[in-house]
N, C-alpha and C positions, 0 to 999 in steps of 0.2 A: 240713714244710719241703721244698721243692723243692733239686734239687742236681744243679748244672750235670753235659754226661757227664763233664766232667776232673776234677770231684770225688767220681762216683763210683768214678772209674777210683784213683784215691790212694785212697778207701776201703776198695777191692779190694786193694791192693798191703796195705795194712795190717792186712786182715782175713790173707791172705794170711801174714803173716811170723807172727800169733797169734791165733788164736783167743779170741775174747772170754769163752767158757765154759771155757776152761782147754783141754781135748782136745777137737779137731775130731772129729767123729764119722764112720766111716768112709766114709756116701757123700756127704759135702761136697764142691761142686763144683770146689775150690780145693786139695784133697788133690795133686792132681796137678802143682802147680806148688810146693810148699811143697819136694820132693826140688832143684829147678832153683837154679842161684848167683842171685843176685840181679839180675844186670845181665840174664838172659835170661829170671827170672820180670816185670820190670818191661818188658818188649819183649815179652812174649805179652802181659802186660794191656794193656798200650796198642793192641797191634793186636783186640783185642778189638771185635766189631761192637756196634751200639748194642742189637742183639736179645739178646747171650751179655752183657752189661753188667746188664741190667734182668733177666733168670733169674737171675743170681746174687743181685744185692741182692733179689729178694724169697725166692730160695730161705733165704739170711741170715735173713731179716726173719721168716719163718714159722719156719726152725730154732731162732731164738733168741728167739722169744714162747714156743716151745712147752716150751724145756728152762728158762726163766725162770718158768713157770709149773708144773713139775714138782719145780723146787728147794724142796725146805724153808725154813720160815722158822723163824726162831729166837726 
């Protein structure tokens, strides 16, 4: 599925507030905005360039196959 940049950008905001694997691991690129209030973490990701948009979602995409496929299954 393709996804416009404003909905990458809401992606980020959301990845952003929790981490989908429970704890962020420490060198996630989004660590660094998760300390900021909200109204100044969603004003960095919006100014976000289309270059630092696309390195996050696949930094995401590779972090989160990799620890999905380390998880145990039951």
């Amino acid at each position: 599925m393709k996804h416009s940049k404003l909905n990458k950008k809401i992606w980020i905001k959301g990845l952003t507030l929790e981490c989908p694997m429970g704890e962020a691991l420490d060198d996630c690129p989004l660590n660094a905005l998760r300390h900021l209030p909200v109204s100044q973490m969603n004003a960095t990701i919006n100014d976000l360039s289309d270059k630092q948009v696309t390195t996050i979602v696949k930094v995401h995409h590779h972090c989160y196959h990799e620890r999905l496929a380390a998880t145990p299954t039951r």
